[in-house]
N, C-alpha and C positions, 0 to 999 in steps of 0.2 A: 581139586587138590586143596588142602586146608591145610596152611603153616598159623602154629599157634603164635603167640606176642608176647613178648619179655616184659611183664612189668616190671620196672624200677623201680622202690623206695626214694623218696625225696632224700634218705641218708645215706646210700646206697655211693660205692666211690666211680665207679665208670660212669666212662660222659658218654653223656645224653646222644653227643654225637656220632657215636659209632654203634649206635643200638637201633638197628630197623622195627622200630616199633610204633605199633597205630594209637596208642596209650604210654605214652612217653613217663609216666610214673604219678603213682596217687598222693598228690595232696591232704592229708587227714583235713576231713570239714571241718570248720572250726566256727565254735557258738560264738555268737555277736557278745552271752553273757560272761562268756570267758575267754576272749578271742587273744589267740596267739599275735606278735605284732611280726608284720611281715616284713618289717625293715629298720634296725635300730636310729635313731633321731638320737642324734647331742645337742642337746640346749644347753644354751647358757644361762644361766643361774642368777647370775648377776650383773646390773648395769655397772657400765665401765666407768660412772659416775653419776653422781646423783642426777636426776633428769626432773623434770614437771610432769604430769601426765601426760601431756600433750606433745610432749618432744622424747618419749620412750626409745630407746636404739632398740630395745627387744620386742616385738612383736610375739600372741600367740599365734604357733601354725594352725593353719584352720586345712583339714585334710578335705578332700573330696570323696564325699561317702553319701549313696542312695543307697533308699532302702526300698527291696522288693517286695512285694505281699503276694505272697500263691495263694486261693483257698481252696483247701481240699477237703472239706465240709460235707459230705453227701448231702446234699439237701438241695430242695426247688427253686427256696427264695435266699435270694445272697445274702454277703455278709458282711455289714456296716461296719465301718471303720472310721477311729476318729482319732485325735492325737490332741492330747491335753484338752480334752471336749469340743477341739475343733473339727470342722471336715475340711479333712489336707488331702485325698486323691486325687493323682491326675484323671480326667476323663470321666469323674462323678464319686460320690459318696459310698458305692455300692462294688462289692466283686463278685460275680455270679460264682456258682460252685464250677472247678477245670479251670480256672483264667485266673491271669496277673497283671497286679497292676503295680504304679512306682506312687511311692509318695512322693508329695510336693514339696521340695525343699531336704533340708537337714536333716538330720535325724541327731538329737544330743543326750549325755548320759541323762537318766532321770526323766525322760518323757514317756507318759503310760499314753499306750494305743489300746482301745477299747474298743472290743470286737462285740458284734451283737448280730442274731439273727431274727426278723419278725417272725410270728406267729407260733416260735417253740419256746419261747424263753429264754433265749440259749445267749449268756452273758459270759466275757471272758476280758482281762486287763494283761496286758505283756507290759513288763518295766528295762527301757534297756536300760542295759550296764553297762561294764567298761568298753570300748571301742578300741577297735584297731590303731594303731597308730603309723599311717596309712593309708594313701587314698583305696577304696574298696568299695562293690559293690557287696551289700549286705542283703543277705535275703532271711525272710521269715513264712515260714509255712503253718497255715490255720489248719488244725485237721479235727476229726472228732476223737470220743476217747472211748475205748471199746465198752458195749451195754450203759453207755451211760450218754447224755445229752451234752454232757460239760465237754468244755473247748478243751485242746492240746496246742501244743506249740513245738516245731522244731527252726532250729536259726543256723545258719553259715554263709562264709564270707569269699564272697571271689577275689583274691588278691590280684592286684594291679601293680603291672609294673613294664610301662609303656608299650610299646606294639610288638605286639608276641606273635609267633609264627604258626600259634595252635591254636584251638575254641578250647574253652574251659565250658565244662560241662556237671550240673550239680544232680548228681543219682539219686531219688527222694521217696522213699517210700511211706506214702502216707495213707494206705490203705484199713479200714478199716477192722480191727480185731486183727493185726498183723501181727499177734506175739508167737505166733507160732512157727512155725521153720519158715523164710522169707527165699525165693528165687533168687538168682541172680539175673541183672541185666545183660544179656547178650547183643555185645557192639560187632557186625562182622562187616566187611569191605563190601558195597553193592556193584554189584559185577551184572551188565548185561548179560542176556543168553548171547550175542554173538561172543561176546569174550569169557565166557565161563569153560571152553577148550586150550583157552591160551596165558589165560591169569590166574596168579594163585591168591587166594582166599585168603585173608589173616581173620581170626575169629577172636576174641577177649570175654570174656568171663566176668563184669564189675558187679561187685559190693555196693548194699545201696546204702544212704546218707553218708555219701563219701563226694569228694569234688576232684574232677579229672582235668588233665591237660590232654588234650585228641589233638589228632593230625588234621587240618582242612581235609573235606573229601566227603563223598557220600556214601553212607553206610546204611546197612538195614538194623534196627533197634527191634527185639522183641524180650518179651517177657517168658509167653509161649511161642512154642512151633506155629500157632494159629493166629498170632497175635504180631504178625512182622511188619514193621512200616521203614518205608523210606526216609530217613533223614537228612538234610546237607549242612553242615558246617564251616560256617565259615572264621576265619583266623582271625584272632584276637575280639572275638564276641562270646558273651557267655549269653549260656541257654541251661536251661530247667529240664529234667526230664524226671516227668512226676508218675508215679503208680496212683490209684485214685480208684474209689468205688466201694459197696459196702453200702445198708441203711437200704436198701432198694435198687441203687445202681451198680451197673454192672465194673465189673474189674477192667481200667484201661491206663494205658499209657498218655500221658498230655505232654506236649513239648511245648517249651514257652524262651526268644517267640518261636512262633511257625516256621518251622525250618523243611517246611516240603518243597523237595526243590521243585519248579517250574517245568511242566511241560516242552518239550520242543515240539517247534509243527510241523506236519506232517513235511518230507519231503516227495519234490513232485519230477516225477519220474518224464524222460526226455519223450517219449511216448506222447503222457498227459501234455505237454509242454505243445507238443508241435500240435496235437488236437486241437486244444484253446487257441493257437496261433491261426490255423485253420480257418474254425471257426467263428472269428475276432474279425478276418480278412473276408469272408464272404459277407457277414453279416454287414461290414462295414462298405463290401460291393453292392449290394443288392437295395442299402437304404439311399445311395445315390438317385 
């Protein structure tokens, strides 16, 4: 049984609360170069009276804002990243094509991150611009640009706004030579085969470079009917979910992080149990 999902518009007047849905309503993604602010700040303008430098009553806020780097580059050899000609990655200089990394530290208007790949030429400068105002994870995605070598760039923002009861999820198509009609990502509830006679199904339809709020739970994600994977999410963590491929590589979904939930082990039936017990007992009569 398949019960479809109500999405909500974030302008939309009924609450959240009374809507059984596994996609709670789309956040529009929003570019780092023109990012919408997620929560109005009143400054004050002016000191209450004249101060020294050093005894200022106004402080600037200083937000908390990481920025992600996905790259989704078709290519063998990764792709160098550096920030005002420094190397600021966590975990090395380099992001392999499918993976993400965080940068080190800050991210502030007017810092060029310069993207480069060996052995094809392949040089590219991203300038950020205005920032959120906001604490926000910021994400930017490397991708190529169709028949041609030269970089592209897509940027959006996970809004923050303390411990949330959902994963936030960024839909990202960054597939190569994608101007043409684009899939949608199909989110639907992962139901064992024992409970597939007894639970119903919610299924969602999502739009890609759009950013969602999902229910904790695990779900099966595919692109195509051949292409289904397990995902687990969990609340108030955001995760990537990248289209990728093009140049030689094949068409695939990346989730970033890894969100495959864990294996259970095996369990061990009263049978196997009393065997081993058995067998545990003679074994341990006989070396007497």
């Amino acid at each position: 049984q398949e019960a479809g999902l109500l999405l909500c518009p974030s302008i939309c007047c009924a609450s959240s609360d009374t809507m059984p849905t596994m996609v709670r309503g789309a956040i529009v993604a929003t570019a780092i170069l023109a990012a919408a602010e997620a929560a109005q700040v009143n400054l004050l303008s002016k000191h209450l009276r004249p101060a020294a430098a050093e005894d200022n009553l106004v402080e600037p806020i200083r937000f908390n804002q990481q920025l992600l780097i996905c790259n989704a580059y078709p290519s063998r050899e990764p792709v160098s990243v550096k920030k005002n000609s420094h190397e600021s990655l966590e975990g090395g200089d380099v992001i392999p094509f499918r993976q993400c990394r965080y940068l080190q530290g800050q991210v502030e208007k007017k810092d060029q991150l310069e993207f480069s790949v060996q052995d094809i030429e392949m040089h590219g400068t991203f300038e950020v611009g205005e920032l959120p105002s906001s604490d926000a994870i910021l994400l930017l995605v490397v991708e190529k640009r169709a028949n041609s070598p030269m970089v592209a760039f897509q940027s959006f923002a996970f809004p923050s706004s303390g411990e949330r009861k959902e994963a936030q999820i960024a839909v990202i198509n960054a597939l190569e030579g994608n101007a043409g009609a684009v899939p949608k990502l199909t989110m639907e509830d992962h139901i064992e085969a024992k409970e597939s006679q007894t639970v119903s199904k919610r299924i969602e339809q999502l739009s890609f470079n759009r950013v969602y709020s999902v229910e904790e739970g695990k779900y099966d994600a595919s692109i195509a009917e051949n292409s289904k994977q397990v995902v687990k999410l969990v609340k108030n963590k955001n995760y990537v979910l990248l289209r990728t491929g093009g140049n030689g590589f094949d068409e695939s979904l990346v989730v970033f992080p890894s969100a495959v939930p864990e294996k259970e082990p095996p369990k061990t039936s009263v049978l196997e149990w009393v065997q081993g017990f058995v067998h545990t007992s003679f074994a341990h009569f006989f070396s007497k």
